[in-house]
C-alpha positions in Angstrom: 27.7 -56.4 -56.9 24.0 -55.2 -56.3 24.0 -57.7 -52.9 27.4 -56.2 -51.7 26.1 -52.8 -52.0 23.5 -53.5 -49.7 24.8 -55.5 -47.1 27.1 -52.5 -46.8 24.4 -50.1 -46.3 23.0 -52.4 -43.6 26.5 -52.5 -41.8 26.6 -48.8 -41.6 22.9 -48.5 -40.4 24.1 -51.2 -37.5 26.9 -49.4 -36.0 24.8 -45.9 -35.6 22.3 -47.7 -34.1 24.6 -49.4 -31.8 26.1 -45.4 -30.8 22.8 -44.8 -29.5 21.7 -47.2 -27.6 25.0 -46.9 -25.0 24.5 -43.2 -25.2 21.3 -43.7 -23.4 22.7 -46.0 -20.8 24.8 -42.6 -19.4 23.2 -40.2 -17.1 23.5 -37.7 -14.6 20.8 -37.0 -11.6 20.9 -33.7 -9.7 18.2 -34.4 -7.0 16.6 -31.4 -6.6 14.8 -30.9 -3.1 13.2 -28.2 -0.5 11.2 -28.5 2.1 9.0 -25.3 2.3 7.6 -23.9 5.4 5.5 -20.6 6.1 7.7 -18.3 8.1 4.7 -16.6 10.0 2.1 -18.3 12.3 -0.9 -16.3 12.0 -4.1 -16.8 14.2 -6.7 -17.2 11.6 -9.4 -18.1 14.2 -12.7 -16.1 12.4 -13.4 -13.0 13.8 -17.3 -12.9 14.8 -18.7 -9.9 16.2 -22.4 -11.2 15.5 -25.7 -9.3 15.4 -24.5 -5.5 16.2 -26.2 -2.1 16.4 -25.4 1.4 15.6 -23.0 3.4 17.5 -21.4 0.1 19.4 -18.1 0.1 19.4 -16.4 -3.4 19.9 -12.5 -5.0 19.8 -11.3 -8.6 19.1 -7.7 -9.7 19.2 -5.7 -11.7 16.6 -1.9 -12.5 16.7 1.0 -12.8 14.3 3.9 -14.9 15.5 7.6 -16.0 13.9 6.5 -19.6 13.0 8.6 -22.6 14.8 10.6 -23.5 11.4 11.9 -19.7 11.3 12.8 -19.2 14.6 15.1 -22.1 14.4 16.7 -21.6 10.9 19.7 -19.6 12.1 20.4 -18.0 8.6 17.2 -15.9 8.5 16.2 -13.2 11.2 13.5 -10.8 10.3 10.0 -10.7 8.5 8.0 -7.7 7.1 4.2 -8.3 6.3 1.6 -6.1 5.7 -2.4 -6.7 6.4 -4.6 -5.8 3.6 -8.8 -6.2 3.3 -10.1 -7.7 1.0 -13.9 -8.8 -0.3 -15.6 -11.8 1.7 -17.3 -14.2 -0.5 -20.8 -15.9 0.9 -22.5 -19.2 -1.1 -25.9 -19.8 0.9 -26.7 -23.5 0.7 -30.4 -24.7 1.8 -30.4 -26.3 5.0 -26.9 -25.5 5.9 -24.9 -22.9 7.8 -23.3 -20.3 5.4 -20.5 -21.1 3.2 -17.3 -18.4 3.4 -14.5 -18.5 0.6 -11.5 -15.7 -0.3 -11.4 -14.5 -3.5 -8.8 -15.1 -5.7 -5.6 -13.2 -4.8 -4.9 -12.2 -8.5 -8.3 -11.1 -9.4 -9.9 -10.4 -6.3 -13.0 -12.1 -7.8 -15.0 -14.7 -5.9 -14.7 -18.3 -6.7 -18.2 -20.0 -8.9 -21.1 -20.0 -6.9 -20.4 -17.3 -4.0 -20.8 -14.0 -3.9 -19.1 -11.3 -2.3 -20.9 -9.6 1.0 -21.4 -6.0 1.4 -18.5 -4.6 2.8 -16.9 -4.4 6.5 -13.6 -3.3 5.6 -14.0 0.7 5.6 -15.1 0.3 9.2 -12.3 -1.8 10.6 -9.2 -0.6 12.4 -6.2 -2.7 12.8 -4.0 -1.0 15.5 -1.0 -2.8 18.0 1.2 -1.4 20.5 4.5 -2.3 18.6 6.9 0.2 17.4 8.0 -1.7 14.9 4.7 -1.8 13.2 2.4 0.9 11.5 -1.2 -0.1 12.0 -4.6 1.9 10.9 -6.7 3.7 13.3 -10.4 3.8 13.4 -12.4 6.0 11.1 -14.4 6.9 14.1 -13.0 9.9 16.2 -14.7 10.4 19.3 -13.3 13.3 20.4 -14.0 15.6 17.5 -16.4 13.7 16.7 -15.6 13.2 13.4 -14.3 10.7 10.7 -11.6 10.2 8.4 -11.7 8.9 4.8 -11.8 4.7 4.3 -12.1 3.0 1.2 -11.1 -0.5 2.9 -7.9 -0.3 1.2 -5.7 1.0 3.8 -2.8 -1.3 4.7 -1.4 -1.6 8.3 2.3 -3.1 8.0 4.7 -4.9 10.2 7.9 -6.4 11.3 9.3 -8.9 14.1 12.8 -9.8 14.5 15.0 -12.2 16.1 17.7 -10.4 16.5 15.5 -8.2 18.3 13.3 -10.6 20.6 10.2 -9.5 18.8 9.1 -12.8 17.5 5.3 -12.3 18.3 3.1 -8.9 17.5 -0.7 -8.6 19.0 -3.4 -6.5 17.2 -6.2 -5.1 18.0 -9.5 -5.0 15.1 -12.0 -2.9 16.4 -15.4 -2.0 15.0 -17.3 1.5 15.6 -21.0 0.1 14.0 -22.1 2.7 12.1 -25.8 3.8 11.3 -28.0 2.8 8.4 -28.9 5.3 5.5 -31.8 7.2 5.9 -31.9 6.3 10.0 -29.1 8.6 11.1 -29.5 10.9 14.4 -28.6 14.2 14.3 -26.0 13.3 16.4 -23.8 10.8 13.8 -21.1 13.4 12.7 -22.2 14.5 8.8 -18.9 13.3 7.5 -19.0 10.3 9.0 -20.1 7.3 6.3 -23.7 4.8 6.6 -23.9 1.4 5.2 -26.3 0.8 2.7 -28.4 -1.5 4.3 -30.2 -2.9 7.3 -30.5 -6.5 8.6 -27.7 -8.0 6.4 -24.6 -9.9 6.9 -21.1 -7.5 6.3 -18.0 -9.8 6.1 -14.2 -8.5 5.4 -11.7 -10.4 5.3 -7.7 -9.9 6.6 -5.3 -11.1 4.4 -1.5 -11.4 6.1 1.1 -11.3 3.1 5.0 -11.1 3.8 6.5 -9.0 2.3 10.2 -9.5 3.1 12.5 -11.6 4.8 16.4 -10.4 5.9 19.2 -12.9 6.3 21.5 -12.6 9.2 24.3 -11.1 7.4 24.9 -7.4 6.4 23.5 -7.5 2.7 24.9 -4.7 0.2 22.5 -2.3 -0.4 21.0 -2.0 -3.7 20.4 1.6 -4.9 16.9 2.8 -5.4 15.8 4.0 -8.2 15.3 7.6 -8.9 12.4 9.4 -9.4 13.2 10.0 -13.7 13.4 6.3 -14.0 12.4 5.2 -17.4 9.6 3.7 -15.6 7.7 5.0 -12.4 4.5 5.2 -10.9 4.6 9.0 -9.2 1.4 10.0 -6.6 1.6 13.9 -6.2 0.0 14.5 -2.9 -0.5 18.7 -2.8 -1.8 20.4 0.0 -4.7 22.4 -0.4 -5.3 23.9 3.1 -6.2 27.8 3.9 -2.5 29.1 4.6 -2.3 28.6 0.9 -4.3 32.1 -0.8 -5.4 32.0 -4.4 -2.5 33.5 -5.8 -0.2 30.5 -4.3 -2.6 28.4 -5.5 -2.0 29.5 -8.9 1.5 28.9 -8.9 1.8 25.8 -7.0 -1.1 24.8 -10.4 1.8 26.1 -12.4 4.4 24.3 -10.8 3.0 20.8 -10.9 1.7 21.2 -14.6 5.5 21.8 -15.3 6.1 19.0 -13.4 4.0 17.0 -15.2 5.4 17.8 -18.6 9.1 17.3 -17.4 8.2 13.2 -16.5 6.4 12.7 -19.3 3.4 10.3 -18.7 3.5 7.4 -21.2 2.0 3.7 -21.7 4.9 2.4 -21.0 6.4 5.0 -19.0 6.0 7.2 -16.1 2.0 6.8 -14.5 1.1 9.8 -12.3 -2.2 10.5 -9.9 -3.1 12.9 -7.4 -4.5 13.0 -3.5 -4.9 16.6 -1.8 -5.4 17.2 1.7 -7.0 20.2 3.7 -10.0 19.7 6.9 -10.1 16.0 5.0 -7.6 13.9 2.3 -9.4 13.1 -1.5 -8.3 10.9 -3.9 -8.4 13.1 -6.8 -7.0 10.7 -9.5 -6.3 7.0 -10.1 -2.7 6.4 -11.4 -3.1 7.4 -15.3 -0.5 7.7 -18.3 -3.3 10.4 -19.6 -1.8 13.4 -18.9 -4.5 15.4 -19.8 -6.1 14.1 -16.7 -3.5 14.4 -14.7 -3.7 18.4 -15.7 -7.5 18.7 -15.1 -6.6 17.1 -11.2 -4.6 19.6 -10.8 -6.3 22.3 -11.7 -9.6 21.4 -9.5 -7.9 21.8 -6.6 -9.4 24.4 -4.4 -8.1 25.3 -1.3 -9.6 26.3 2.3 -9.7 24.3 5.9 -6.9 22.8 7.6 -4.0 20.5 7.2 -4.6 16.6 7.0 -1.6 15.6 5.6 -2.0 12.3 7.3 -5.2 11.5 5.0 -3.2 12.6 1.9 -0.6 10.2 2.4 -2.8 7.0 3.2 -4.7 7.7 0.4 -1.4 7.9 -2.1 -0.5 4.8 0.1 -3.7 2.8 -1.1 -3.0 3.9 -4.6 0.4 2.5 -5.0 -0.3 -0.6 -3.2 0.4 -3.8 -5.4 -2.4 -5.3 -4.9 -4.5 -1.9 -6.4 -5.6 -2.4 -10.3 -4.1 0.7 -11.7 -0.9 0.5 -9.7 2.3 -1.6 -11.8 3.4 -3.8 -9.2 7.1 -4.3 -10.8 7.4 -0.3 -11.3 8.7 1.8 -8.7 6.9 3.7 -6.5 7.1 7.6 -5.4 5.2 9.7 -4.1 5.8 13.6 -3.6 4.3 15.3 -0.8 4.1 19.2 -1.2 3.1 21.4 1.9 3.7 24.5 3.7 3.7 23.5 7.1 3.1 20.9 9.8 -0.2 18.9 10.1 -3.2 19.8 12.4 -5.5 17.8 11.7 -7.7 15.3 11.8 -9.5 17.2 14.2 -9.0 17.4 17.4 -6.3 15.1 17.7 -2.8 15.5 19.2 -1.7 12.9 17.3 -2.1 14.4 13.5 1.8 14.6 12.9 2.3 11.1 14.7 -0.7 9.9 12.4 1.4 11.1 9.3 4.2 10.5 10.5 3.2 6.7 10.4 1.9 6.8 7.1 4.9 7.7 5.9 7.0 4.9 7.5 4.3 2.7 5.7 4.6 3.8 2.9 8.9 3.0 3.0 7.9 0.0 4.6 5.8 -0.9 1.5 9.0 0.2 -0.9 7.8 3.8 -1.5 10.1 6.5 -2.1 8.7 9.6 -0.1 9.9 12.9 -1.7 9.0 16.3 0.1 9.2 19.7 -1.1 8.3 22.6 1.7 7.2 25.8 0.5 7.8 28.7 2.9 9.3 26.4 6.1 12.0 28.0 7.7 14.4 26.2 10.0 12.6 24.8 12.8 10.3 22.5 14.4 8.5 21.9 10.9 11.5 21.5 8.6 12.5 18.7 11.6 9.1 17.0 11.4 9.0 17.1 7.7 13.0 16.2 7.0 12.9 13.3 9.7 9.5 12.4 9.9 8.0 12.8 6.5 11.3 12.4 4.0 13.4 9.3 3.6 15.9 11.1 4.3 18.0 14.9 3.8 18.6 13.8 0.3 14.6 13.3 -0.1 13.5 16.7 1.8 13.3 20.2 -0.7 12.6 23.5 0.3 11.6 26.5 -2.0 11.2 30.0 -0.1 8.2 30.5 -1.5 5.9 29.1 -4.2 7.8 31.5 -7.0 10.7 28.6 -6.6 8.6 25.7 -6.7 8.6 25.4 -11.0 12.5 25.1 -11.3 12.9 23.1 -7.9 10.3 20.3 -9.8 11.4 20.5 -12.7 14.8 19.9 -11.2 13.6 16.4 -9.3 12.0 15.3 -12.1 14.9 15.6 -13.7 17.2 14.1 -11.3 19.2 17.0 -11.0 20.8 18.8 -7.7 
């Protein structure tokens, strides 16, 4: 009885062993393939302008192309890409010719052994003739002459098209060398900036990202977000300028504190900072979830001088830029822009609402919402300019009569009410 017992177990223990071994004889491959090309041909030939001297000013061309692989797919017809700067890292090797390496695109840190250069990038334009693209002009105005703010984050942006026949887009990087601190001639413009150092190597480098790609067909468009999202990263740029007396001031304080308290800065949240704009833009404050800073911001402003409104915006435009450390690349982006009236400056330049003006398409271009609220404009050239110009759109344009309307019109956006 004991020896049937186990010759039965053994049976048993046969036939489940015998289930799996023709299980594993079955299967089903799903060959999985793609052959990955980049859609832009970019010229990376190094840009050399060699052993310079104050006060030269010199150009060099690069250009950005559809690549071959693109231009053939028939499904896909336009590209968006932006050029940022970014450090240049240097590894000097004895007996050899300089060695040049990016920094890592995450951390912006140079790889072991190099080191990055003193910077190039505040003094480098990047400028093309397109209409379809938004470059950045020198900091160097001739004509004033003057200067405008660079922190070498700027961002030009741009677009070519099939559909269009604009497969190929040529910039222009110029260089206006500037003068050496403590060797400046009374004749270098006082806000114009120095580099630190003389007889050293300065090194920038252009980095060409895309940023979107459009398929032939009509796509259905998503909804943005609005502006009292659970989440948000919100850059109030205020102007500061002399048509604005102490007593406006006051209020407009009033009204952005109120702002302020109506989105709520959190961790997790909404993130607010500050630019101002007047003779010149400031960055007054990083994006921050402390609102306490985001008060004090507010109420340094001081105002005086003239309108720069196209300084306010590139600076709010460097601070929400994804590649920025304090700005939440998966967040939305907004920025609201409160004026009373149309730009005039930087100085001496005819071009100061066309300079905003294309700040403000590259900032949309970059997926920023552009909210403005006018104080005092009356129907006219300005409400046109900052409606069409300045605004996404009608639905993104606000106008209080005065500053005694701007609380409740804030608190109103903020709130996503009409």
């Amino acid at each position: 009885m004991k020896n049937k017992i186990i010759l039965t177990l053994a049976a048993v223990v046969a036939i489940t062993a015998g289930v799996v071994g023709l299980s594993a004889f079955e299967a089903h491959i799903i060959n999985v393939t793609a052959h990955i090309e980049n859609a832009l041909d970019v010229d990376t030939t190094p840009i050399a302008f060699g052993t310079v001297f104050p006060q030269e000013y010199l150009e060099r061309n690069f250009n950005i192309a559809l690549s071959d692989s693109f231009s053939g797919a028939g499904r896909v017809d336009d590209v968006e890409y932006k050029i940022v700067q970014k450090p240049k890292c240097k590894a000097n090797v004895p007996g050899t010719e300089p060695l040049y390496m990016p920094v890592d695109r995450n951390t912006h840190e140079c790889p072991q052994g190099y080191t990055a250069m003193l910077s190039l990038c505040p003094f480098l334009s990047k400028t093309t003739t397109d209409t379809n693209d938004v470059g950045v002009p020198s900091y160097y105005n001739p004509a004033g002459p003057s200067c405008a703010v660079r922190d070498g984050n700027e961002v030009a942006t741009g677009r070519l098209s099939k559909k269009d026949g604009d497969v190929s887009d040529d910039w222009v990087v110029d260089l206006k060398v500037p003068p050496v601190a403590g060797t400046i001639a009374q004749d270098w413009p006082a806000n114009c900036p120095t580099i630190p150092e003389n007889d050293k190597d300065y090194g920038c480098d252009l980095w060409v990202e895309v940023t979107g790609i459009s398929l032939t067909g009509t796509p259905t468009p998503t909804p943005p977000p609005d502006i009292c999202s659970d989440q948000a990263d919100v850059m109030l740029v205020l102007d500061r300028s002399g048509s604005i007396d102490n007593t406006e001031l006051a209020v407009l304080k009033t009204a952005s504190h109120a702002f302020v308290t109506a989105l709520a800065p959190s961790t997790t949240g909404v993130h607010m900072g500050q630019t101002s704009f007047s003779d010149n833009g400031s960055l007054d404050l990083h994006l921050t979830d402390d609102t306490t800073s985001i008060n004090n911001a507010i109420d340094a402003l001081v105002n005086g001088g003239f309108t720069n409104l196209y300084e306010g915006i590139l600076l709010a435009n460097g601070e929400l830029d994804n590649t920025h450390p304090h700005e939440r690349a998966l967040v939305p982006d907004f920025m609201v822009v409160i004026t009373d009236g149309q730009p005039n400056r930087p100085p001496d330049d005819a071009n100061a609402q066309a300079l905003a003006a294309a700040q403000a398409t590259a900032a949309r271009a970059a997926g920023i919402q552009v909210y403005v609220v006018a104080v005092g404009v009356t129907t006219g050239p300005t409400e046109t300019f900052l409606k069409t110009e300045i605004a996404d759109d009608a639905a993104h344009y606000f106008s209080a009569t005065d500053y005694s309307g701007l609380q409740t019109l804030l608190q109103n956006i903020a709130n996503c009410n009409d």
